[in-house]
Every structure is written in C-alpha cells, then in structure tokens.
TIZALUM-14131 format. One line per 2 residues: their letters; for each residue x, y, z of C-alpha. Coordinates in nm, 3 decimals. Example, Ala and Ser with C-alpha at 12.3 -4.5 7.8 and 13.67 -1.06 7.14 Angstrom:
AS> 1.230 -0.450 0.780 ~ 1.367 -0.106 0.714 .
***
This chain:
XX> -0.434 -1.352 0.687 ~ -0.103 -1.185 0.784 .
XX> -0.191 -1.195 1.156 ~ -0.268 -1.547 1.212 .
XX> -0.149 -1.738 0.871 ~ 0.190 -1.513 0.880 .
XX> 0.256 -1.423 1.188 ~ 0.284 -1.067 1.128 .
XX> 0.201 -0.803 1.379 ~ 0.005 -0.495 1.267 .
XX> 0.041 -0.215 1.402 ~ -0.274 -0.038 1.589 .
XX> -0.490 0.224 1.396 ~ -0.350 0.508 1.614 .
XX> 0.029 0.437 1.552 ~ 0.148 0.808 1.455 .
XX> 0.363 0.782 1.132 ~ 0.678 0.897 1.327 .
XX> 0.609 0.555 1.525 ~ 0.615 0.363 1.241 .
XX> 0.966 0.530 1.101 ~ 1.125 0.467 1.432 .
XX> 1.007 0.154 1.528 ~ 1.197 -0.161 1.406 .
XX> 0.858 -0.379 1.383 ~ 0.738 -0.159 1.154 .
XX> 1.010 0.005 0.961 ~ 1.112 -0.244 0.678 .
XX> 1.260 -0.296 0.366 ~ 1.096 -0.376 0.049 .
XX> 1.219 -0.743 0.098 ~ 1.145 -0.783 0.454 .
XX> 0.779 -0.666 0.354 ~ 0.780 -0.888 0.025 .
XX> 0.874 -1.197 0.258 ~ 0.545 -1.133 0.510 .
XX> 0.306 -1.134 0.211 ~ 0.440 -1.431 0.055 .
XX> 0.485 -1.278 -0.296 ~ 0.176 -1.114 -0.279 .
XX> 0.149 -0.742 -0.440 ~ 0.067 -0.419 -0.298 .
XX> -0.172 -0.242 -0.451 ~ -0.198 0.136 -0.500 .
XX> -0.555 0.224 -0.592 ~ -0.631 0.527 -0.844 .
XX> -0.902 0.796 -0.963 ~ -0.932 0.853 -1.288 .
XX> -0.700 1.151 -1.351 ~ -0.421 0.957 -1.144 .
XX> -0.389 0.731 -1.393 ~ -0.080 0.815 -1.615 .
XX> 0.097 0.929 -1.309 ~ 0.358 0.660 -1.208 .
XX> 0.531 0.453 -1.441 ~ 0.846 0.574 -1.382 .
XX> 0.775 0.549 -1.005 ~ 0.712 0.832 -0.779 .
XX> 0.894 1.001 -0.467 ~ 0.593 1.114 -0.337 .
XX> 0.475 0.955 -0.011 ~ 0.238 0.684 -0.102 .
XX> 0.031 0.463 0.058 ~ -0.074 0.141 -0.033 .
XX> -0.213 -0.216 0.077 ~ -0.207 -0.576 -0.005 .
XX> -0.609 -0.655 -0.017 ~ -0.801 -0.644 -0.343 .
XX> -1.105 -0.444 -0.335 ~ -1.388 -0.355 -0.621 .
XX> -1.397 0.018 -0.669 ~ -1.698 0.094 -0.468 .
XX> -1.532 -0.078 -0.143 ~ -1.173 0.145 -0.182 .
XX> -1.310 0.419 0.017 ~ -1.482 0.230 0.339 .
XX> -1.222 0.031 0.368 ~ -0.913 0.173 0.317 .
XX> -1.089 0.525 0.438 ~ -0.970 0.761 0.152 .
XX> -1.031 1.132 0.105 ~ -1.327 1.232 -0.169 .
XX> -1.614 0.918 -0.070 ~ -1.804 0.986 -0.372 .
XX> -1.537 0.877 -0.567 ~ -1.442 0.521 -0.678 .
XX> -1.102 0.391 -0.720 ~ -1.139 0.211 -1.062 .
XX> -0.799 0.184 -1.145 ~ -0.490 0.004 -0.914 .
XX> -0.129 -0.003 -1.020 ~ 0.056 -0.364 -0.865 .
XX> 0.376 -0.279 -0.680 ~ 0.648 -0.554 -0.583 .
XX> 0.722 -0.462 -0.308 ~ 1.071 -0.670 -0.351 .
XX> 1.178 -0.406 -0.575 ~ 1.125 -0.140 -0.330 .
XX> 1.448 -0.039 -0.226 ~ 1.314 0.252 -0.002 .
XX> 1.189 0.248 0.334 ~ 0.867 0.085 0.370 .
XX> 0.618 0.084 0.691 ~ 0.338 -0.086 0.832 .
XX> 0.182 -0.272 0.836 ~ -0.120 -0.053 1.027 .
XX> -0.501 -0.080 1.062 ~ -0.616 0.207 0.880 .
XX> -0.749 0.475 1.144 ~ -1.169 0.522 0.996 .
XX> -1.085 0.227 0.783 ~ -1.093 -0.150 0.808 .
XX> -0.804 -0.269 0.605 ~ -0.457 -0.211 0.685 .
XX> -0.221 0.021 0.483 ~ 0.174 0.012 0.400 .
XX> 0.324 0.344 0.363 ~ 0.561 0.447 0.130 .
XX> 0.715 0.772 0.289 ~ 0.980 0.794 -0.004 .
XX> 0.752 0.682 -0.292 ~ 0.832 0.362 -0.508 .
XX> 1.115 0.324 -0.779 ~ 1.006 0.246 -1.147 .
XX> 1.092 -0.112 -1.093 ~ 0.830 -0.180 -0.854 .
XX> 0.588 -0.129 -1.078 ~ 0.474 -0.502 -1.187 .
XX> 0.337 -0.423 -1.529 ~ 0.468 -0.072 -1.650 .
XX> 0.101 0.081 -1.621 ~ -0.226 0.034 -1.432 .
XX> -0.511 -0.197 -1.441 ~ -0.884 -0.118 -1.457 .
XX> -1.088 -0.274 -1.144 ~ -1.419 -0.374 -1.232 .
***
C-alpha cells in the first residue's frame, strides 16, 4: 500500500540503522511519517509482561509498524526475538504526535513487513488511547 497507493519508498532490508539516521528519505518527523500513512497508526506490538510499560511514553528505542497482525503472525512477519511467543497486546501510536526523530520506513531483514524505528522512543502523547489493546 505505501509503495504503489502512496508513493513512498521503503527502504531495503539491509539498510544499516546509521543509514536510516543519515539519510533524508528515511529520516523523518512524526508529521512527515503521519502524512505517508494517511492517518493511519503505528502499532507497537507487546508480550504479556510489556504491558503496563508505556503510558507515559518511553525513550527507549522502539520499533514499530503500520500493518495489523493477529498475535500468532507478529513474529514471522515482523521477525521478533523469542518465536514461541505471541504478541497479544499492541499499543496505537500517532505518529503526528511524535515529535522525535522517526525512520523508515524498511523491509524488515528475516521479516516480511516493514518496520519504523523510533531511536528516541515516543512521547506520552503519541499514545492514542492512554493504554494498550488486546489482539485477538
């Protein structure tokens, strides 16, 4: 959908991080990303014991995407650490109230969805709904 309905060019599953910090495709502001996905949300998918973690935000590097997935497709797709464990909870990020650096987007290397990272974490008003939502 971003490629062909928005135009927007995704950076290649080997892009190093430092790439995606220096390069002005792919180093964007909150805005600039909330404008690609047409008011879509990105979504920051949690375990269990995550949950709880960020309401206030986080400064933490983060990273993040804008496709939905059920819990048992988080970890093929979006190639996360620990495979035996489901992601049944996502917190919804705007990512127009991200007023830290933001990059991607990038095929995720192992992966087949593409990830936005979040190298200084998210402010507490990116959070869409103050808490997280259980995937089913």
């Amino acid at each position: 959908m971003l490629e062909v309905a928005r135009r927007v060019e995704i950076a290649p599953r080997v892009t190093p991080d430092s790439d995606l910090g220096t390069d002005t495709r792919w180093n964007k502001t909150g805005r600039a990303v909330a404008k690609e996905l047409g008011g879509r949300y990105l979504l920051r998918y949690l375990l269990p014991h995550q949950v709880g973690s960020y309401p206030a935000g986080s400064d933490d590097r983060q990273c993040v995407t804008p496709t939905p997935y059920a819990p048992r497709e988080t970890v093929s797709w979006l190639a996360l650490p620990a495979p035996r464990k489901t992601r049944p909870y996502v917190m919804l990020l705007d990512p127009s109230e991200i007023t830290r650096r933001v990059w991607g987007p990038r095929w995720i290397r192992l992966g087949k969805g593409i990830e936005y990272i979040l190298p200084d974490g998210f402010p507490r008003d990116a959070v869409v709904l103050g808490w997280e939502l259980e995937v089913t």
